[in-house]
Every structure is written in structure tokens, then in C-alpha cells.
N, C-alpha and C positions, 0 to 999 in steps of 0.2 A: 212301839213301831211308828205311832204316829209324830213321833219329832224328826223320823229321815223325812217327810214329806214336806214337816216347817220348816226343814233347817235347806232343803234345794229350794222352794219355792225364798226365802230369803235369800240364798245366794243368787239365783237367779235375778230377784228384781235389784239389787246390787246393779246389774249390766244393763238389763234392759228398766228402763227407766218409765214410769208411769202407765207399766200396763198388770196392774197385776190381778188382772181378771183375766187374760188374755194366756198368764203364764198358769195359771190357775188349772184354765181348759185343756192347755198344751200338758199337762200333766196328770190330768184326769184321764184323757185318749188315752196315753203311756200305759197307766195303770189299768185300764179295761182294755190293755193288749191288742186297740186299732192302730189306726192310722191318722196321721195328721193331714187336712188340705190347710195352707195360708195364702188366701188371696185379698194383694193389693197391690199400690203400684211401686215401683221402686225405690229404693232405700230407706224405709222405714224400719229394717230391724228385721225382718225375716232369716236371711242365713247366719245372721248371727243367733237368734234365738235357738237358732238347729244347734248349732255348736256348741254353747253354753250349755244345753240342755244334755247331749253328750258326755263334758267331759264332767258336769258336777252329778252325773247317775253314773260315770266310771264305766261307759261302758264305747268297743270303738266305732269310729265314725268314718264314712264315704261319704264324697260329695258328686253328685254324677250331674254334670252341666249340659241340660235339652237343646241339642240345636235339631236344628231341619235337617240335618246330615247324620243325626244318631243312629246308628244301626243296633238292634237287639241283640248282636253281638257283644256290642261295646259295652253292652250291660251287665247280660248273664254269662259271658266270656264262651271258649269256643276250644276245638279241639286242634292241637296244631302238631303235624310230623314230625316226628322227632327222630333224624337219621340214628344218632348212638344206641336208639333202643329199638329200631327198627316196627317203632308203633306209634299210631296217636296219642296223644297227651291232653286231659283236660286243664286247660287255665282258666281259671275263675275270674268271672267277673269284679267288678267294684259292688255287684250284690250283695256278694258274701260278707257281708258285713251288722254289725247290731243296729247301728243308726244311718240309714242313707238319707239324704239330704238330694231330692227328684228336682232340682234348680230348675225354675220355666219350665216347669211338665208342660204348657200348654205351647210354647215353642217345639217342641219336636212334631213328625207327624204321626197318627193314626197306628204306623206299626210299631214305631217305635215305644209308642206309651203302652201297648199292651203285651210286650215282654214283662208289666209287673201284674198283671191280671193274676197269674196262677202263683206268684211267688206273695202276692199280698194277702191272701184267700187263704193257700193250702203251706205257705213258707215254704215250697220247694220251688223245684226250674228243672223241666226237664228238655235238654238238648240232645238233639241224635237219639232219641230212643233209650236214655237214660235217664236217670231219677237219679237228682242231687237234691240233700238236704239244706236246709239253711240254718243259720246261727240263731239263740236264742238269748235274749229276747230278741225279736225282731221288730222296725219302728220304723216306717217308712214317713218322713214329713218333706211332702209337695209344694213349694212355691209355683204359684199361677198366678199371671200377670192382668189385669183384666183387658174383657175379650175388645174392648175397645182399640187398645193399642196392636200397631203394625208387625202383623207375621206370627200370630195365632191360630192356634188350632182348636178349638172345642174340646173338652174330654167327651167322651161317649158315656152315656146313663150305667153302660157296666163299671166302666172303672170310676165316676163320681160314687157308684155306689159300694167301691172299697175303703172309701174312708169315714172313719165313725164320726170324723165332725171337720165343718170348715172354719175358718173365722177369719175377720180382719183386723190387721195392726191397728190402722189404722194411722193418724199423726201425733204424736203427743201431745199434750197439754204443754200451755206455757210454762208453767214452774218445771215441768220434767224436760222440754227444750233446751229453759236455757242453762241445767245444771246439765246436761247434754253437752251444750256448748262450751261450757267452761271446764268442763272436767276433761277428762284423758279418753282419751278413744276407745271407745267402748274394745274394736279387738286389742289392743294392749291388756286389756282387763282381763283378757279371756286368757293370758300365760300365767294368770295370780290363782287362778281357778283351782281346786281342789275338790276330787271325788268326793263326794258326801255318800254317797250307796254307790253296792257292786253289785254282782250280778245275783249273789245268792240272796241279799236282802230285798232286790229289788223283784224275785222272782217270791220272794214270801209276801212281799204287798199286792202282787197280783193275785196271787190266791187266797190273798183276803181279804179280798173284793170280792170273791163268789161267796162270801160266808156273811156278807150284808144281808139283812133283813128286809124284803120288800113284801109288803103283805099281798094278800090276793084282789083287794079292792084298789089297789094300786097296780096291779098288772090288767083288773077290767079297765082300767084307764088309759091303759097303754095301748089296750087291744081297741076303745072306740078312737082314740086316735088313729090307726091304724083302720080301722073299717070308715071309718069320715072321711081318710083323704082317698079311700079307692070311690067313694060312692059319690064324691061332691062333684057339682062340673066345676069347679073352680081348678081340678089339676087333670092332664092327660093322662096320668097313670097315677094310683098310689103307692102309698110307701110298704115296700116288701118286707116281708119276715125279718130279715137284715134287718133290714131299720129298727124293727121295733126289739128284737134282741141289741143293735146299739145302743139304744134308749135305755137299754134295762142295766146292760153292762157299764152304763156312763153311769146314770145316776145314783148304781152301789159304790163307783169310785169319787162321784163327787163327794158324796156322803161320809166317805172313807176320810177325804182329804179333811173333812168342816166335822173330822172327831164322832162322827156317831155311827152308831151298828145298826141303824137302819132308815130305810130311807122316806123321805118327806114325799108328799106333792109337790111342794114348792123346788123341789131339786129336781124331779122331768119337765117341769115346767121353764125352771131357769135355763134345762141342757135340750129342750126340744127344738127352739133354733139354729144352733150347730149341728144338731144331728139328724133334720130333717129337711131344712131351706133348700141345700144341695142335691135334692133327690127329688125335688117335685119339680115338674114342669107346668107352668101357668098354660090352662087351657084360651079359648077367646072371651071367656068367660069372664077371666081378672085380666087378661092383657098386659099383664105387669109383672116385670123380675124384679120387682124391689122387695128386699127379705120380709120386709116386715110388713108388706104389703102381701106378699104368699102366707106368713104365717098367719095373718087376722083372722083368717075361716077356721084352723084348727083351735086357735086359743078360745075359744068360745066353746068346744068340747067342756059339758060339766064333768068334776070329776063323781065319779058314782058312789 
């Protein structure tokens, strides 16, 4: 089982080009059945990595583009009259889908982003007093623009805390620009692409991921993590239950991914700042939203 995981992480860096630590992560989420955040600023490769990622796990894809004018409608779809039948009819949204692709989540406003609160959480959507299912696997990955740039909107601390990890592209290296440059467009690449897993292999790599081994001195580890950043003044709140079940569920899939059945320190150690930068908020204490400047008070936790 672990050559599906070498063989998409290889077709993958085929496209995207000199991040494959980046693609790494984006596949680690996958497999511990969260959600991806990707914040940077434009064109560096984000919806295309959504895509690629899609069609070589073989499974299908929606693209839902945030504007200020999104209505939670336009998302989890709505029920519309239907004279021939002389009844309502539900039409589904672009939700209903394995891979959605949340374009500028932080472009829309407020209501709009949290039509995916309960569909991110529980995988359902319920409209007018019914309960619809959703598809499985389900993979919701958010581009977010940063907050600096014109006609953003914040996520609120509930919905940053749906997704199990954030990260940035970032820009390529020189050698990966300018084979970048000279090569063929990366979406061109993207019609040579070939399913490597489907959905029954990709649903046995998830579940076993809960069969990694984490010992119990490595979950006290998890847990003073977890009690540090409620008690430090360095963050206005700490990281909730979530959190430290993401922590736990990343780093039996990282582990998963780098071939072994159970997991290191150095693998919550490598996945604690995608899975926790996103969910602290700097009190007056640090003054500071630079990641690595929020994570220097956890990393100092010994492990026990």
C-alpha cells in the first residue's frame, strides 16, 4: 500500500514543481481525513495543486469561486418548484462533491463561509429542515489570500478551526522557476494526468492511518502541548481538543506516508506548525502573527 502514496506524491511533483514538502503535507491532511487551508498571494500554484491532487487520487472535483456576492445557497444548493410534479425539488449544490476547491474563502463574507461549518465537521448540510448526506471521501481545500490585500474578510476562529493544517506555497526556487518557465504549462500537464488511487484504495489508506502506532509518552506530549498553549499568556486562547486530535491524526499519516507503523517525536514536531499556527491567536503578550514567532513558546515544550 505504500507505493499508492510514492507513486501520487511523484506524479504530483511532476506539476508542481519544487515544493514537495508542501505536496507532502497536502496529502498527509488527505489521509487523516481533514481539510486543507493554502494561504498566499496569487499565482503561485494553489488551484492547481487542488486539481492535480483530484484527478491523480481519481476522485471528482468542484471548484466554488468566494466572491462578496456568494450566497449559501450557491453552495449547498436549494429547493426549487417544480410545476410537472407539483412539489419542491432539491438541487444540490457544487458541495456535493469529493474534492471542493473553496477559491478566496476569505473573499466572500461571514455568511457565506459558514454554509461549510457543518458540512466540514459532520459531512452533511442540512437545508429547510432536512438532513442531506455527503460524498465520501470528502476534502475540502481553501485558498486564502492574505489579509493584507483589498476586500478580505477574516475566517472566524470556528471555521480556521476546521481545518487540520494550513501552509504556504510559497515562490519557487530558481532551478524549479525556471524549469517552470521553460516547460509547458503546468495546466496542460494536468490532461496527461492519470488516476494513481480510487476511492476503495484511498479509503484503505485512511484506515490505516488509525492502525499507526503512537505510544502513550507521545500522546503526554501532545497533551502538554495542549495544556501550554491554554495556560501561557503568550495566546488568547488555547488549542482545543480538535487540535490535539489533529496532531494525533496528522502525525500517524505522516508516518504512514515516510513507511513506518509508528510514530516519532520528530513527526508532531515537524506537523505542529501546520496544525496549530492557524488556531492560536497572539495575545499582547507576543504581539506577533509571524508563525514562527507564535510557535517559539510551544517548541520549547520537553517531550516527556
Amino acid at each position: 500500500m505504500y507505493q499508492y502514496t510514492d507513486d501520487v506524491i511523484k506524479q504530483i511533483n511532476q506539476v508542481i514543481l519544487g515544493k514537495p514538502q508542501q505536496i507532502r503535507l497536502s496529502l498527509c491532511c488527505l489521509l487523516a481525513q481533514g481539510h486543507l487551508l493554502i494561504e498566499d498571494v496569487p499565482g503561485v500554484g494553489k488551484t492547481v495543486l487542488s486539481h492535480v491532487l483530484a484527478m491523480t487520487l481519481g476522485l471528482d472535483f468542484n471548484r466554488i469561486q468566494f466572491t462578496s456576492d456568494l450566497l449559501p445557497a450557491d453552495i449547498l444548493g436549494c429547493s426549487v418548484y417544480e410545476r410537472e410534479q407539483g412539489d419542491f425539488r432539491f438541487h444540490p449544490g457544487p458541495i456535493f462533491s469529493q474534492v471542493i476547491l473553496a477559491d478566496e474563502i476569505n473573499r466572500a463574507t461571514p455568511k457565506a463561509q459558514s454554509a461549510l461549518l457543518e458540512a466540514m465537521e459532520e459531512q452533511q448540510v442540512s437545508i429547510e429542515g432536512s438532513t442531506h448526506k455527503l460524498r465520501t471521501p470528502f476534502f475540502v481545500i481553501a485558498t486564502q489570500n492574505p489579509g493584507f490585500q483589498v476586500g478580505t474578510f477574516p475566517l472566524p476562529e470556528s471555521q480556521l478551526d476546521r481545518f487540520l493544517m494550513r501552509i504556504k506555497l510559497g515562490y519557487p526556487d530558481y532551478k524549479a522557476e525556471r524549469r517552470l518557465l521553460a516547460g509547458e504549462d503546468p495546466r496542460r500537464s494536468l490532461q496527461q494526468l492519470k488516476p494513481i488511487m480510487n476511492e476503495e484504495v484511498l479509503s484503505k489508506l485512511q484506515q490505516r492511518v488509525h492502525q499507526i502506532h503512537i505510544s502513550d509518552a507521545l500522546l503526554d506530549y501532545v497533551q502538554a502541548l495542549l495544556n501550554f498553549s491554554r495556560e501561557s499568556p503568550y495566546y488568547l486562547a488555547g488549542l482545543s481538543p480538535r487540535a490535539g486530535l489533529a496532531l494525533v491524526h496528522a502525525a500517524r499519516a505522516w508516518a504512514m506516508i515516510h513507511h513506518r507503523n509508528h510514530v516519532l517525536p520528530e513527526d508532531v514536531q515537524e506537523l505542529l506548525p501546520y496544525v496549530a499556527a492557524h488556531r492560536l491567536q497572539p495575545s499582547n503578550e507576543m504581539r506577533s502573527n509571524n508563525q514562527d514567532e507564535l510557535m517559539a513558546p510551544l517548541e520549547e515544550v520537553a517531550i516527556p
